[in-house]
N, C-alpha and C positions, 0 to 999 in steps of 0.2 A: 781321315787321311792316314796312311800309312805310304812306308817305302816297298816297294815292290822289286823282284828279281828280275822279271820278264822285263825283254823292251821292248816297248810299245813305240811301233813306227807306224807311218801312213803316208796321208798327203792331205795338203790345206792347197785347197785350189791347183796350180800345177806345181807346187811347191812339194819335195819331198821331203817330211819332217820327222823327228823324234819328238812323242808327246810326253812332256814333262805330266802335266796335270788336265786333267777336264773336269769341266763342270764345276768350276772353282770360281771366287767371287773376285768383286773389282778392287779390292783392296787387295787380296792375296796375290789377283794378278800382277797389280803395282809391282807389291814385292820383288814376285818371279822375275816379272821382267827386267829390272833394274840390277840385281842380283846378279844375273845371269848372265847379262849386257857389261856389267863389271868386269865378269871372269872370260871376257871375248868372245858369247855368241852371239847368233844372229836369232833373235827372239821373235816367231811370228803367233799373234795374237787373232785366237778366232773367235765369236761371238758365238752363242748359242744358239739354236732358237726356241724361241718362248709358246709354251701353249697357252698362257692367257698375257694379257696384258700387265695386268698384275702379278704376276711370278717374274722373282728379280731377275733381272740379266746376269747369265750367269758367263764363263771364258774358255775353248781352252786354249793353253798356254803349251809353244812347242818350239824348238830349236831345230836348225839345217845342219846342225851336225848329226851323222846319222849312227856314229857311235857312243853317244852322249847316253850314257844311262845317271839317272841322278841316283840310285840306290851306291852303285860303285863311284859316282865321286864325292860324296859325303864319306862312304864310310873308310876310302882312299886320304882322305884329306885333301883332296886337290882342288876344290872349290874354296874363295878366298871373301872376306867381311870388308865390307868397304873401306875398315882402317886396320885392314892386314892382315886378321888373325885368320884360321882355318875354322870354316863353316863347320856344325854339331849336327848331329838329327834334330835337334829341339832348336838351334837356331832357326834351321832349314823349316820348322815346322812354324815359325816365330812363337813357340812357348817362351822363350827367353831371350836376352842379347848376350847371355853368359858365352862366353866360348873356348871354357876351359875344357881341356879333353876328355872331362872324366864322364864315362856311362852310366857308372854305377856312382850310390851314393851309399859311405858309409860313416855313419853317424854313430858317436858313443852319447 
């Protein structure tokens, strides 16, 4: 997973969406969409499809706003943590629940 510049729009059914992620699993989807739903969108979730039975279900994950780029609101700080603080790339990625602001780490 990485943040990307481009926005990635389309459509889920007759719905016209910005895709946050695809091909993304049912936990991360949890995330996204809670996340997401927190900071006031309208989160619509689409299934994949599977070429066997056995290959996990996979998601993807897309909001009705159609100016919603997630690279520009992470690194804007305008995305918000369920108890207030401002969302991180590494939150947003859930490597961590840290949400101090710092990018870099410098260690003596």
């Amino acid at each position: 997973m990485e943040l990307e510049g481009k926005h990635s729009f389309g459509s889920i059914g007759e719905t016209r969406v910005t895709f946050v992620e695809k091909n993304t699993t049912e936990n991360r989807k949890d995330f996204l969409k809670k996340l997401l739903e927190h900071n006031g969108f309208e989160v619509i979730i689409e299934e994949e499809k599977r070429k066997t039975d056995e290959d996990p279900q996979l998601y993807t994950v897309a909001v009705t706003d159609m100016v919603f780029n997630p690279t520009i609101w992470i690194f804007q700080r305008k995305l918000k943590t369920f108890d207030g603080h401002k969302v991180t790339q590494d939150y947003w990625f859930q490597r961590t629940e840290e949400t101090n602001p710092r990018y870099w780490k410098n260690s003596k």
